[in-house]
N, C-alpha and C positions, 0 to 999 in steps of 0.2 A: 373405560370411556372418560371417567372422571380424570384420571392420570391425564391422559391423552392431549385433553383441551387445558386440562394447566401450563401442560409443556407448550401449546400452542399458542397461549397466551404470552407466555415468556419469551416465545420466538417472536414476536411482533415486536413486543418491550424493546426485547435487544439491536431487533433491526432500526426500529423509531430510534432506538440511543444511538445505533452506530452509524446510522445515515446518516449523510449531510445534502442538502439542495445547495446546489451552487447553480448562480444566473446564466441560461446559456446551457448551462454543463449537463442536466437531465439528475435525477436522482440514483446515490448510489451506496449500496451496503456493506460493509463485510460478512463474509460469508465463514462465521467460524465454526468448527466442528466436533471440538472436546467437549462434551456435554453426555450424560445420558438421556436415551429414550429419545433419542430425535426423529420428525422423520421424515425417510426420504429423501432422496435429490428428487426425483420425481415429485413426489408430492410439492415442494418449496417452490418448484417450479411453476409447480399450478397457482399455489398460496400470492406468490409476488406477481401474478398477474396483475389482480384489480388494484395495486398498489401502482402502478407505473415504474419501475423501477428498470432504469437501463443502461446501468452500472453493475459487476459485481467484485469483488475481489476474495480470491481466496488465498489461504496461507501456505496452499501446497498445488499440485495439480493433478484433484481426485480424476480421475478417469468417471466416474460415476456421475459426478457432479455436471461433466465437461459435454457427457453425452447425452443428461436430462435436460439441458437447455441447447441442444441440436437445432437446426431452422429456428431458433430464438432470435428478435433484434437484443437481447441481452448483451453488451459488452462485457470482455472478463481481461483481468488482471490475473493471473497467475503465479505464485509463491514460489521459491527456489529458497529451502531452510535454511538456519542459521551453521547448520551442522555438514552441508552440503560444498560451505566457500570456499574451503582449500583444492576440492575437487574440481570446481568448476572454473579454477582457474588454469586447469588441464583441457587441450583447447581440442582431444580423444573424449575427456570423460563431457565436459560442456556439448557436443555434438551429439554424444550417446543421449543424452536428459531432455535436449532440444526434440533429435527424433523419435524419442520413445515418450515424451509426453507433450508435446507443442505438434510435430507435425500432424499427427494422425487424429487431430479434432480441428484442424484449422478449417478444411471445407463445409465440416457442418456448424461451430462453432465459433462463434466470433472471439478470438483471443487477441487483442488489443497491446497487450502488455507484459511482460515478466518482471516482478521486483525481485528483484535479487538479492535477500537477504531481510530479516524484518526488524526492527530497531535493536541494529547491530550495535550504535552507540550507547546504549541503553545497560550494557553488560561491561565488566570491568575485564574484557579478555582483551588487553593492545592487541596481541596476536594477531585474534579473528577479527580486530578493525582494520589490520595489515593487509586480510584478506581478501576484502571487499571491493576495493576497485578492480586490482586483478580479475574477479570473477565478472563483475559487471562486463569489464569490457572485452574477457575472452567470449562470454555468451555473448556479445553487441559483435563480436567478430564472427563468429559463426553464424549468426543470423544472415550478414554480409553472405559468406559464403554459401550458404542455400538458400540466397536469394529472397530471405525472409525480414530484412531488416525495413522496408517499405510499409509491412503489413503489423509486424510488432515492434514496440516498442522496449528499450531497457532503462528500470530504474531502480531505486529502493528507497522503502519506508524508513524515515527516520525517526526519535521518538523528540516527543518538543523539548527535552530535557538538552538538546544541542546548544540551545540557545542558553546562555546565561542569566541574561536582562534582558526581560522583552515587553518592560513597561518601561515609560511612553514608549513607543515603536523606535522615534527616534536615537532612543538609548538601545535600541536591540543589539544585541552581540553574541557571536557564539562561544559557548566552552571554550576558556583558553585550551584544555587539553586535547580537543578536537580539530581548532584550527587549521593544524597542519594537512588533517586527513581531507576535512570540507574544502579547502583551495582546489585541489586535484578532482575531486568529486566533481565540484561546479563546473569545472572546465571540461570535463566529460559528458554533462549533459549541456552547456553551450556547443561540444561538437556536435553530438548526435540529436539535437534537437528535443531533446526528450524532458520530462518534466522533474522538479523537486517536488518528493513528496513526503511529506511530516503527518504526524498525527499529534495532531491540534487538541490537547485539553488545557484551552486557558481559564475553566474552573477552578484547578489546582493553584495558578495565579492567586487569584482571588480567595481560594480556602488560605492559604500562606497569609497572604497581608491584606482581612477585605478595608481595613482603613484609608488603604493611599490609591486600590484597585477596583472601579467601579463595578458594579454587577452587570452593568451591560455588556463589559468587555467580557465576563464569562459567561454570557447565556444568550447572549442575539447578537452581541456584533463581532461576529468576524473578519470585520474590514479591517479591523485595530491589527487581528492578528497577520492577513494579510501584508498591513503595510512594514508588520516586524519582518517577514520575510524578505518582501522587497527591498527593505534596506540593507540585510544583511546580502544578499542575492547580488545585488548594482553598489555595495561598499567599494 
């Protein structure tokens, strides 16, 4: 029992850390699952009730996880590996991953989203960053073809390390070495309307240089980091 509620404690910690409220948007967690002793889809489902939370995102698409939150208002994001992008930009095998894990929960489960890879720039493999539009937008094609690209959306998680400078905002810029891949990126989700999505730690900012980097920019305001995006987004 004593185990139990530690572990339960740490599950809160994590969610509090990995949420973010955004105005408008509802609140929303990652849903991550390498850990020992967890427990549950069931149960976490119970657990994030009195929390409000109606977002979730996971980094694959547990089948378990997809069916404890059934008749849920729960939104989900769904994970497509790092290890999976050369496959899926096989437009057989992207159809196969689509039907056998996105169709068969979509009428009980609200699945919102697919990322397609999780901070692929983040790893020094050019290769698998070669990979990654191709997949996004065979899977954004296939969704077109069974009629599902209205109800979900395709994107993927980037890591904030894209960015180069991104104090003041106005100086934000991305990795020269990334450049070339983010043009083609942006213009993929200007077609498809779909969103850019980063994962924001501008505490690391501020651990690096807290002399020139305010504390507010790493701990409550993320407008700052916002407007790093925007400017790199509308460059």
């Amino acid at each position: 029992m004593a185990t139990y509620s530690v572990h339960l404690r740490l599950l809160f910690l994590l969610l509090t850390l990995s949420g973010v409220q955004v105005l408008g948007a509802g609140f929303g967690i990652n849903y991550g699952q390498i850990a020992d002793n967890l427990p549950s889809p069931s149960s976490v489902s119970v657990m994030l009730q009195p929390l409000d939370v109606s977002r979730l995102k996971l980094y694959d698409a547990n089948p378990k996880v997809l069916q404890a939150f059934s008749n849920s208002s729960v939104e989900f994001i769904v994970g497509i590996g790092n290890g999976y992008l050369q496959d899926m930009a096989d437009p057989v095998k992207a159809q196969n991953w689509v039907q056998q894990n996105l169709q068969p929960y979509l009428a009980q489960t609200k699945i919102t989203c697919i990322s397609v890879g999780n901070e692929v720039f983040m790893t020094n493999d050019t290769q698998m960053w070669s990979y990654l539009l191709p997949a996004m937008k065979t899977v954004y094609n296939t969704l077109v073809n069974l009629g599902l690209d209205k109800q979900v959306i395709v994107t993927t998680a980037h890591p904030f390390t894209i960015i180069g400078d991104s104090y003041p905002p106005s100086s934000g810029t991305f990795r020269q070495d990334v450049i070339e891949y983010m043009q083609p990126i942006l213009d993929f989700h200007s077609q498809t309307k779909s969103p850019f999505l980063i994962n924001a730690y501008p505490f690391f900012a501020y651990k690096d240089n807290p002399d020139q980097i305010p504390l507010d920019y790493a701990f409550s305001t993320f407008s700052l980091v916002i407007s790093v995006l925007a400017y790199l987004i509308h460059a």
